[in-house]
PyMOL Python script that loads the backbone (N, CA, C, O; Angstrom):
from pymol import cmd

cmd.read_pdbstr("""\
ATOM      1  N   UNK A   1       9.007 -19.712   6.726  1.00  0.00           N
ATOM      2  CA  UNK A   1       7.678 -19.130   6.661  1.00  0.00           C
ATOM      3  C   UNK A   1       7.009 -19.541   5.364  1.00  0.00           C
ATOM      4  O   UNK A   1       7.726 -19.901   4.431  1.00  0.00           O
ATOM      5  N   UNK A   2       5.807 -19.518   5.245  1.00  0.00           N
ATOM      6  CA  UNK A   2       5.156 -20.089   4.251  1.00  0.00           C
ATOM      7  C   UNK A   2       4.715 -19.252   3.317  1.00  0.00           C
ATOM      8  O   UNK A   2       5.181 -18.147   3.596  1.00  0.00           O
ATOM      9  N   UNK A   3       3.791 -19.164   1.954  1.00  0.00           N
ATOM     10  CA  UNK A   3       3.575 -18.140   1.266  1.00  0.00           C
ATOM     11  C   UNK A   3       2.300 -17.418   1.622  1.00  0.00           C
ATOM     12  O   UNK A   3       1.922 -16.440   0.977  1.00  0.00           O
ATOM     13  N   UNK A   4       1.762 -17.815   2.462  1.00  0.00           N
ATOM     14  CA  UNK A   4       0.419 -16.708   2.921  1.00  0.00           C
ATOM     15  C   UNK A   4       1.063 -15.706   4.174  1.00  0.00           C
ATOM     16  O   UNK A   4       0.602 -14.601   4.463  1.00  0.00           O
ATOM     17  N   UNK A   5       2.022 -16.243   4.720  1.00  0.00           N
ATOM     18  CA  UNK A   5       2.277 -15.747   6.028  1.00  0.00           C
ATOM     19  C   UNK A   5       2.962 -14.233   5.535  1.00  0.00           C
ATOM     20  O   UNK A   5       2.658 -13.088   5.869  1.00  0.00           O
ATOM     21  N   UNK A   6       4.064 -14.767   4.555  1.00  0.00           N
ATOM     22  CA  UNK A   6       4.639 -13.700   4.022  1.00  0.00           C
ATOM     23  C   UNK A   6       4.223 -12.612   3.300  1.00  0.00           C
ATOM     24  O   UNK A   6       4.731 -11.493   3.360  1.00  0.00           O
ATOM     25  N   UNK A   7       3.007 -13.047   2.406  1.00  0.00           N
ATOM     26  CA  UNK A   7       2.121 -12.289   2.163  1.00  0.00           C
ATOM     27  C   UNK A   7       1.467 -11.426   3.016  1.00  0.00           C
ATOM     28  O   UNK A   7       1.497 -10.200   2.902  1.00  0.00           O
ATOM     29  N   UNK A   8       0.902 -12.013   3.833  1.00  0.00           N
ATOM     30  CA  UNK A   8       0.159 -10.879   5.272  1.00  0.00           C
ATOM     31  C   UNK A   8       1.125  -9.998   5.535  1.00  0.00           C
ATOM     32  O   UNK A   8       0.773  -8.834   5.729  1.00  0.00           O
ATOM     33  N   UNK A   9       2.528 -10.333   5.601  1.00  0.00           N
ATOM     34  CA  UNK A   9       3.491  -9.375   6.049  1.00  0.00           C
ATOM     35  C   UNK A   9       3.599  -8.335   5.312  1.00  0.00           C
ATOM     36  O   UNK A   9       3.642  -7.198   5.782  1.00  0.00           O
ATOM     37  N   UNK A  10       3.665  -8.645   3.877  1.00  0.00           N
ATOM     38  CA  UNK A  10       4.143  -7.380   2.938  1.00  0.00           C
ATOM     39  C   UNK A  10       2.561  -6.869   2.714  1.00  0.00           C
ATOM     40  O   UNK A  10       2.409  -5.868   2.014  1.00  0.00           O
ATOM     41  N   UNK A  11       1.456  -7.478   3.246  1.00  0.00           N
ATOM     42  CA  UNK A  11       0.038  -6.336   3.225  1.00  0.00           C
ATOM     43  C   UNK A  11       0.405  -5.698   4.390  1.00  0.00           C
ATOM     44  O   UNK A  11       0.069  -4.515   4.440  1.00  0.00           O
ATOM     45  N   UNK A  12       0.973  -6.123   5.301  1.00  0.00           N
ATOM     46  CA  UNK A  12       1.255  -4.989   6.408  1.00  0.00           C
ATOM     47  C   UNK A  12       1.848  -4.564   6.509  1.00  0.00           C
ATOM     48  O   UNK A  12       1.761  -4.067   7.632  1.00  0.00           O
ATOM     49  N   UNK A  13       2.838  -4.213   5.950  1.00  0.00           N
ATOM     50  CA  UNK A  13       3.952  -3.152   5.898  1.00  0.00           C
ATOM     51  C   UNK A  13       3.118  -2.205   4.659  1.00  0.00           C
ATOM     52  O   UNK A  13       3.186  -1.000   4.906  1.00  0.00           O
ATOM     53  N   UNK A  14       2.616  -2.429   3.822  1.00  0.00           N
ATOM     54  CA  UNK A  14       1.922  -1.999   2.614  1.00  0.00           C
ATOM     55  C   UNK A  14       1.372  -1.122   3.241  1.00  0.00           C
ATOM     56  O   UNK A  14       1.969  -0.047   3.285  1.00  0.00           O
ATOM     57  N   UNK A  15      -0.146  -1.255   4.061  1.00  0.00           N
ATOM     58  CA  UNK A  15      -0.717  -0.712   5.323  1.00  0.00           C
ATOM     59  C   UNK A  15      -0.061   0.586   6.026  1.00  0.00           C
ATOM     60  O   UNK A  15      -0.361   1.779   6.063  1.00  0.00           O
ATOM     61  N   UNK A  16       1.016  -0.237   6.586  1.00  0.00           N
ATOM     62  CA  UNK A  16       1.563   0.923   7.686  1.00  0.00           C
ATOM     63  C   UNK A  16       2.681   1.701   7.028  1.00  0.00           C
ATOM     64  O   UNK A  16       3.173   2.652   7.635  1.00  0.00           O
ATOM     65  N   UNK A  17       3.071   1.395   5.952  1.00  0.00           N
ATOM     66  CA  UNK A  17       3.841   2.526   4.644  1.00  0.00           C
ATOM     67  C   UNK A  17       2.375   3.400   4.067  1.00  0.00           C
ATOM     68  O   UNK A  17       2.555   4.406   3.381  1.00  0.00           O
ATOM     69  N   UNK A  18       1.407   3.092   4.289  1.00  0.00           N
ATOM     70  CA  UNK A  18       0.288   4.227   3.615  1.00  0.00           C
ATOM     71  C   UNK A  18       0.233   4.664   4.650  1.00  0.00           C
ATOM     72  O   UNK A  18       1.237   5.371   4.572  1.00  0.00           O
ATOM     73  N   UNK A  19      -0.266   4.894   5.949  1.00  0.00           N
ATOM     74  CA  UNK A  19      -0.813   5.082   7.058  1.00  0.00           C
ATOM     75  C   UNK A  19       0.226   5.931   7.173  1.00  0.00           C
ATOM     76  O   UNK A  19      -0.062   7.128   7.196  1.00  0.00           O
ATOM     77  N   UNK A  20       1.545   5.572   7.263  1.00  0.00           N
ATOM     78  CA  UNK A  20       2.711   6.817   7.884  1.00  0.00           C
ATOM     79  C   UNK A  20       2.853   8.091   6.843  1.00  0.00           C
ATOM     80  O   UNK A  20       2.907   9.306   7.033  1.00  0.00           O
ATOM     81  N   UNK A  21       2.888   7.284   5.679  1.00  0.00           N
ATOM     82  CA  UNK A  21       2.680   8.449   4.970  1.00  0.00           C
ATOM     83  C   UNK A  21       1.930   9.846   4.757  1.00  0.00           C
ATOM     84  O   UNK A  21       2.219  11.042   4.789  1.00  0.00           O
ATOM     85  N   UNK A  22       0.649   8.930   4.490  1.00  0.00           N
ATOM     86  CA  UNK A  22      -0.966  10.127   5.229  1.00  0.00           C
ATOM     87  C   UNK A  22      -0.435  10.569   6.391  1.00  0.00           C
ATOM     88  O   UNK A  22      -0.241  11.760   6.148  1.00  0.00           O
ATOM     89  N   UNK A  23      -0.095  10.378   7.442  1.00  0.00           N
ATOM     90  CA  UNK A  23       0.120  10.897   8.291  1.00  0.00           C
ATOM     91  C   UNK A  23       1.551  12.438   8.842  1.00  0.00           C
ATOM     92  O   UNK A  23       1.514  13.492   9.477  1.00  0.00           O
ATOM     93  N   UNK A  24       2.655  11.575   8.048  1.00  0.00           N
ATOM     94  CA  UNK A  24       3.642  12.219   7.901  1.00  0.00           C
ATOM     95  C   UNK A  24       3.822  13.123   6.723  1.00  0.00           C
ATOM     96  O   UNK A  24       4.716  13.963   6.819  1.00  0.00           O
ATOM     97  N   UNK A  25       3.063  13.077   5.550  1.00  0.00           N
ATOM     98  CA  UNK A  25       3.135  13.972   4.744  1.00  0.00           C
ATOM     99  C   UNK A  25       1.957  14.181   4.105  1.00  0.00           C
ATOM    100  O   UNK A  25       1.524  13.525   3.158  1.00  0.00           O
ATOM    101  N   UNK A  26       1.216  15.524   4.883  1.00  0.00           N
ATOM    102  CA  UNK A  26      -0.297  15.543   4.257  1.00  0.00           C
ATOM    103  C   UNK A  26      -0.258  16.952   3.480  1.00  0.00           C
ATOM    104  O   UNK A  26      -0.320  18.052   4.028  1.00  0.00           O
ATOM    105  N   UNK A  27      -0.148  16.722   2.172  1.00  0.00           N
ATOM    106  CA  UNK A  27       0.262  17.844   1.435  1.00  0.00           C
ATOM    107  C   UNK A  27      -1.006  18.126   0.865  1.00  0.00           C
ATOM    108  O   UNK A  27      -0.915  19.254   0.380  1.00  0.00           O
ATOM    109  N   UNK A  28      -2.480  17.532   0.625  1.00  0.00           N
ATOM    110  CA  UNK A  28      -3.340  17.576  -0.280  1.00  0.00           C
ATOM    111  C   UNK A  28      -3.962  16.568  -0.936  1.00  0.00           C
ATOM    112  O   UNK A  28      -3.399  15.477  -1.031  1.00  0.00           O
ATOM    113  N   UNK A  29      -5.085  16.768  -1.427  1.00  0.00           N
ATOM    114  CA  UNK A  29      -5.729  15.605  -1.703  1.00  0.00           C
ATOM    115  C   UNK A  29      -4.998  14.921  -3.525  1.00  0.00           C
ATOM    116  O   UNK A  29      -5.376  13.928  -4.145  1.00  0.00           O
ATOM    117  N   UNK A  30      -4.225  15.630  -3.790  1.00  0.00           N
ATOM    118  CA  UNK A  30      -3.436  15.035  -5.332  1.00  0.00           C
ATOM    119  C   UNK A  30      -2.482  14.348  -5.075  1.00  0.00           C
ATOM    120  O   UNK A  30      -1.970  13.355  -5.592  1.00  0.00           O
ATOM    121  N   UNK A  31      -2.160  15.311  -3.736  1.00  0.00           N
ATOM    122  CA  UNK A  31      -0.183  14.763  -3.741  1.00  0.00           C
ATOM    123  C   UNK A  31      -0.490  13.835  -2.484  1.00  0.00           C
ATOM    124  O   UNK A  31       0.438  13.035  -2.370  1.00  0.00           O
ATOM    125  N   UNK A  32      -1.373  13.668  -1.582  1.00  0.00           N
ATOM    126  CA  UNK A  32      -1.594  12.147  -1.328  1.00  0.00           C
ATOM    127  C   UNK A  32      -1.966  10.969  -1.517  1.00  0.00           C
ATOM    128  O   UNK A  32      -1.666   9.858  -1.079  1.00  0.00           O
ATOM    129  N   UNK A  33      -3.170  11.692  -2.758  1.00  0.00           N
ATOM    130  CA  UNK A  33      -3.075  10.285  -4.213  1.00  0.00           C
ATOM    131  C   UNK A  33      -2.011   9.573  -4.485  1.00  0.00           C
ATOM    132  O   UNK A  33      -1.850   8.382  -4.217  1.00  0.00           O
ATOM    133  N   UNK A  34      -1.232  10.327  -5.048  1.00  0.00           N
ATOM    134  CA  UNK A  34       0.145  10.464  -5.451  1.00  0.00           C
ATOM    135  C   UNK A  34       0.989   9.202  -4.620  1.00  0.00           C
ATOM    136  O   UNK A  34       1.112   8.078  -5.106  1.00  0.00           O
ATOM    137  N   UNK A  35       1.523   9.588  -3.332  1.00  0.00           N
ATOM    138  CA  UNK A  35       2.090   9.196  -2.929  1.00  0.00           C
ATOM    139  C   UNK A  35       1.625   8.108  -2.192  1.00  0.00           C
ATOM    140  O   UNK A  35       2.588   7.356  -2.040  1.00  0.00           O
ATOM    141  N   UNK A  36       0.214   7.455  -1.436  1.00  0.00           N
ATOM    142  CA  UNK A  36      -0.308   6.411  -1.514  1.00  0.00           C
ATOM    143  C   UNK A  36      -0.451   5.569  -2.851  1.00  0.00           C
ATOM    144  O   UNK A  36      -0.498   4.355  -2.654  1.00  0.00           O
ATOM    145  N   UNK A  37      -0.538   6.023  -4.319  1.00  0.00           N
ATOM    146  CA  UNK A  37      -0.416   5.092  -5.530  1.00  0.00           C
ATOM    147  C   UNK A  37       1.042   4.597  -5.809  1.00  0.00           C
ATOM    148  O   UNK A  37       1.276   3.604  -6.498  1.00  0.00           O
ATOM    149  N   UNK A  38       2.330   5.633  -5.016  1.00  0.00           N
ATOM    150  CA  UNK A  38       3.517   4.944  -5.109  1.00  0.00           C
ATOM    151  C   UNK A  38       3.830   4.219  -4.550  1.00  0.00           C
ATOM    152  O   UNK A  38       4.434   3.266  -5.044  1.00  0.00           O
ATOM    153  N   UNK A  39       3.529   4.331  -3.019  1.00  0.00           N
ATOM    154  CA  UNK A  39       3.743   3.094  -2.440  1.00  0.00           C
ATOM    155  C   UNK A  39       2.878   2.102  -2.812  1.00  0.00           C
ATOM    156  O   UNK A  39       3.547   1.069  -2.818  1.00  0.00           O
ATOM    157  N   UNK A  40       1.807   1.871  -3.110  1.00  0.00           N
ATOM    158  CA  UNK A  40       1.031   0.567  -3.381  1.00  0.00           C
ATOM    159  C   UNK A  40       1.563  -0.326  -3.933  1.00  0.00           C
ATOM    160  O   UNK A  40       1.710  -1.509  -3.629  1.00  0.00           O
ATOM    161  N   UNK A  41       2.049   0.620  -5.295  1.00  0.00           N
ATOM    162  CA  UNK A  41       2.765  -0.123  -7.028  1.00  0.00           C
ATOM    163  C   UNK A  41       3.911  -0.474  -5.998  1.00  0.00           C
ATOM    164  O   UNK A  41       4.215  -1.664  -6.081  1.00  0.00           O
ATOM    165  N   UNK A  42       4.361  -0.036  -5.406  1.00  0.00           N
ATOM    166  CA  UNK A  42       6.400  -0.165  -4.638  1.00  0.00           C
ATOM    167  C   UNK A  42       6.097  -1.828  -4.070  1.00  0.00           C
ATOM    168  O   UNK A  42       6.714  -2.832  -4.426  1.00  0.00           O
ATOM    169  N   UNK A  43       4.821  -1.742  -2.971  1.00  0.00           N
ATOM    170  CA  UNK A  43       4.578  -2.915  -2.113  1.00  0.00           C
ATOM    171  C   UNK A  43       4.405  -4.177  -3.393  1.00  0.00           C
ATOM    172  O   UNK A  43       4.932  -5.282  -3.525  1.00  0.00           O
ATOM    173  N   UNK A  44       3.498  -3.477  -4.142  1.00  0.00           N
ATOM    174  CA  UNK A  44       3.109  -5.026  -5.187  1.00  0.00           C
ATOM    175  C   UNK A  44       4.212  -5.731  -5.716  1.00  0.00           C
ATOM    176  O   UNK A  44       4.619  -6.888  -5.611  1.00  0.00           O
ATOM    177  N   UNK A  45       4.684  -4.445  -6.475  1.00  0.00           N
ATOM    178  CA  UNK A  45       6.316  -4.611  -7.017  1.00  0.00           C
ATOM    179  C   UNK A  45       7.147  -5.847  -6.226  1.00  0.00           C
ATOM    180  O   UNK A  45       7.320  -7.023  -6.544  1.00  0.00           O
ATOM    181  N   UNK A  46       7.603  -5.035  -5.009  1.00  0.00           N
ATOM    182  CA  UNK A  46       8.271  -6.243  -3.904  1.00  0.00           C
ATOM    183  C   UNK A  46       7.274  -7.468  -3.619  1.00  0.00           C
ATOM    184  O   UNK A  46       7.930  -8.505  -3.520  1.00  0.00           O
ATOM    185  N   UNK A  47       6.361  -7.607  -3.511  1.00  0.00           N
ATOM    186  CA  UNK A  47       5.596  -9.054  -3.311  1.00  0.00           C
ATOM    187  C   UNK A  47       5.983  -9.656  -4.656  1.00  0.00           C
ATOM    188  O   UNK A  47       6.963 -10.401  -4.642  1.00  0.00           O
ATOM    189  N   UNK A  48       5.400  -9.459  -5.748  1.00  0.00           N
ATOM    190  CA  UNK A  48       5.626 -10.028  -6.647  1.00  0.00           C
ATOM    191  C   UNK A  48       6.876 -10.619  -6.950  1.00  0.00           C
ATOM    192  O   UNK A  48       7.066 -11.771  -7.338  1.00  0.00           O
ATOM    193  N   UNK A  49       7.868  -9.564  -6.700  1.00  0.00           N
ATOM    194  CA  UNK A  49       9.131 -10.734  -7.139  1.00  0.00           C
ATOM    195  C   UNK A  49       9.873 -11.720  -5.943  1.00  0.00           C
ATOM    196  O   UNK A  49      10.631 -12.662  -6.171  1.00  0.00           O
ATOM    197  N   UNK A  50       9.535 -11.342  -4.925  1.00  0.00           N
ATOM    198  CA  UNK A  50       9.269 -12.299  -3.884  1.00  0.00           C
ATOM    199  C   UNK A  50       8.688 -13.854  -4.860  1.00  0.00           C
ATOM    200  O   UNK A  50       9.323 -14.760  -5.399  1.00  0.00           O
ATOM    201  N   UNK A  51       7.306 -13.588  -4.737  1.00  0.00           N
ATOM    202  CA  UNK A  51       7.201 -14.468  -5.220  1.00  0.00           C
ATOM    203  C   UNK A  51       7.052 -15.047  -6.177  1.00  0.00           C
ATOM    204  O   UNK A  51       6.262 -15.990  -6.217  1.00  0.00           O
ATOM    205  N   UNK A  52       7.605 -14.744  -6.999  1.00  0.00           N
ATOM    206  CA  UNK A  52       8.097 -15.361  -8.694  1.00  0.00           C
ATOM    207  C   UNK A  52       9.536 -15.786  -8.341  1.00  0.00           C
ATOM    208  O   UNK A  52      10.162 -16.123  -9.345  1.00  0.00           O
ATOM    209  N   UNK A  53      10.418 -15.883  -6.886  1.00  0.00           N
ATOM    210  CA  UNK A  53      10.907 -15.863  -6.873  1.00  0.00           C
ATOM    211  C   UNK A  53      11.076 -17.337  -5.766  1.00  0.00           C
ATOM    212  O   UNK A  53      12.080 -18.049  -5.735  1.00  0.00           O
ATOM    213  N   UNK A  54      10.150 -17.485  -5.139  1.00  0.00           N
ATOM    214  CA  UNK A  54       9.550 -18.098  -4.254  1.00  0.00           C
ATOM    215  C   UNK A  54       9.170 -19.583  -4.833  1.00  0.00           C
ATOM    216  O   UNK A  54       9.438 -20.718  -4.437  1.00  0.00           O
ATOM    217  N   UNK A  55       8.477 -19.106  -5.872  1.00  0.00           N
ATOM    218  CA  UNK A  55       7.499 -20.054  -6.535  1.00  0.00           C
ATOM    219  C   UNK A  55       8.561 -20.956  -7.520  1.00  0.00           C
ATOM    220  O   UNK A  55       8.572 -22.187  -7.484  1.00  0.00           O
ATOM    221  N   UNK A  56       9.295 -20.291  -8.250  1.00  0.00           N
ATOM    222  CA  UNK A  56      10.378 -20.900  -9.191  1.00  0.00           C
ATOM    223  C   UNK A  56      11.251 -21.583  -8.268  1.00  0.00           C
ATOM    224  O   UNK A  56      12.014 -22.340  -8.868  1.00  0.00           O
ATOM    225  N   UNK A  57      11.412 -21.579  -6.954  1.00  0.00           N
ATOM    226  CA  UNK A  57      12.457 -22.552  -6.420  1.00  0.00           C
ATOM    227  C   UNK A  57      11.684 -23.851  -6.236  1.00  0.00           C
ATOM    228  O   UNK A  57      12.403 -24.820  -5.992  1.00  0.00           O
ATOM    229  N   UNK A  58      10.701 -24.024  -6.284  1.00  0.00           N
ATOM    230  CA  UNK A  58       9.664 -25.218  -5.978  1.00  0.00           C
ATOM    231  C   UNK A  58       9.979 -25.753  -7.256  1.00  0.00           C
ATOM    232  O   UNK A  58      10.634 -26.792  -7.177  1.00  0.00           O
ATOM    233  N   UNK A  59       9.737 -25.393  -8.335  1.00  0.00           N
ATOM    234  CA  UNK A  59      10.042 -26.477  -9.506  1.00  0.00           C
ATOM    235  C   UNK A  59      10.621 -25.498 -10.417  1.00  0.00           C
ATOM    236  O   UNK A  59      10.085 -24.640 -11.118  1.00  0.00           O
ATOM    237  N   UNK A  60      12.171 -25.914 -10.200  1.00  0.00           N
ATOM    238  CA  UNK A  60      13.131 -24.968 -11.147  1.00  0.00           C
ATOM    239  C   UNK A  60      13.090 -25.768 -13.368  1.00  0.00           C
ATOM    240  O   UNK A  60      13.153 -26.806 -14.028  1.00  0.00           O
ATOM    241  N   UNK A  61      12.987 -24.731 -13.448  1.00  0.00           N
ATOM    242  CA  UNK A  61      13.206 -25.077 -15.286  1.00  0.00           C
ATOM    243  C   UNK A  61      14.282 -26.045 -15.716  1.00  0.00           C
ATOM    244  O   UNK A  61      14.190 -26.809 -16.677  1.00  0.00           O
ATOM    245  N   UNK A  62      15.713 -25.884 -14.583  1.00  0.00           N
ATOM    246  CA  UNK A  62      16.507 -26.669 -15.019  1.00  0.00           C
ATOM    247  C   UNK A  62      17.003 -27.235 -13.759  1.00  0.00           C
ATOM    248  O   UNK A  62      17.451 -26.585 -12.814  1.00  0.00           O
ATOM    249  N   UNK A  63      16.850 -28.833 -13.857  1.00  0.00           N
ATOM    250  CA  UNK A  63      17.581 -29.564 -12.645  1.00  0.00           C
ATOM    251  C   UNK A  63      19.383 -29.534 -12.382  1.00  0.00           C
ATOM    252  O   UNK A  63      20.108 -29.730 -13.357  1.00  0.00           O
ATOM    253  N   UNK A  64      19.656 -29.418 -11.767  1.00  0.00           N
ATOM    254  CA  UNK A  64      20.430 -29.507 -11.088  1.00  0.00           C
ATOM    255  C   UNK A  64      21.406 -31.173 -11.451  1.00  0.00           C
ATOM    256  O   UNK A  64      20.724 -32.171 -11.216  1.00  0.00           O
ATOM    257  N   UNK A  65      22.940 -31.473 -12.001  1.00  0.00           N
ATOM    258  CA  UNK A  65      22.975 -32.288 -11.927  1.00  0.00           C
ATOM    259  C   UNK A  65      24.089 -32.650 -11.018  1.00  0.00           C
ATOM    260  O   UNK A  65      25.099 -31.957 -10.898  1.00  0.00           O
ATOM    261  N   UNK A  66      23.857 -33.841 -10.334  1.00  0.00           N
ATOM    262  CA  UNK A  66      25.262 -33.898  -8.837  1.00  0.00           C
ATOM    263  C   UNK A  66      26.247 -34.809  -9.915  1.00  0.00           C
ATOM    264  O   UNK A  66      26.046 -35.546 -10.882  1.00  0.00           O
ATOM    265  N   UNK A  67      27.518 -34.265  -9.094  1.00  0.00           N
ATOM    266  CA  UNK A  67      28.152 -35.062 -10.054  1.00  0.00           C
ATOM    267  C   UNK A  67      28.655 -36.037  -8.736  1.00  0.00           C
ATOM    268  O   UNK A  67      28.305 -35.970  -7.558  1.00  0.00           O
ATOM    269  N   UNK A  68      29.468 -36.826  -9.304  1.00  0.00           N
ATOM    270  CA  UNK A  68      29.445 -38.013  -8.592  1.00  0.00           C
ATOM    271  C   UNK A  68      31.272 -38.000  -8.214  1.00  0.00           C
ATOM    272  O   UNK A  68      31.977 -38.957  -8.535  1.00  0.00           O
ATOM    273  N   UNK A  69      31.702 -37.050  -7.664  1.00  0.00           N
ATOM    274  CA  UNK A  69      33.392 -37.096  -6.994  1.00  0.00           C
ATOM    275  C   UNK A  69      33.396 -37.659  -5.628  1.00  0.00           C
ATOM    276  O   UNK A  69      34.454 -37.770  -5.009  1.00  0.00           O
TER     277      UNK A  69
END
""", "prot")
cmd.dss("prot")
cmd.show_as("cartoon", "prot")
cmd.util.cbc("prot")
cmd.orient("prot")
């Protein structure tokens, strides 16, 4: 999969982790602040090292050397 595709994915799970939430736990307008701002930071969190993780295999800092057995 490519890096936009995967991206759309973790906006949609992002999405439907807020959506269940509001839905499944509607305690108030603080404590659903609350808990929609945790998951957001949670989703970014996981994208991001996805792809810092993603991105560094494309051109690693240190090559690789074959040895020749």
């Amino acid at each position: 999969m490519g890096f936009w595709v995967t991206t759309l994915i973790f906006v949609l799970a992002g999405v439907v982790a807020c959506l269940s939430a509001l839905l499944c736990c509607n305690r108030g307008s603080s404590t659903n602040l609350f808990h929609l701002t945790l998951l957001i930071t949670a989703t970014i969190c996981c994208w991001m090292m996805w792809a810092i993780v993603y991105l560094a295999q494309m051109r690693p800092l240190i090559v690789p050397v074959l040895s020749e057995e």
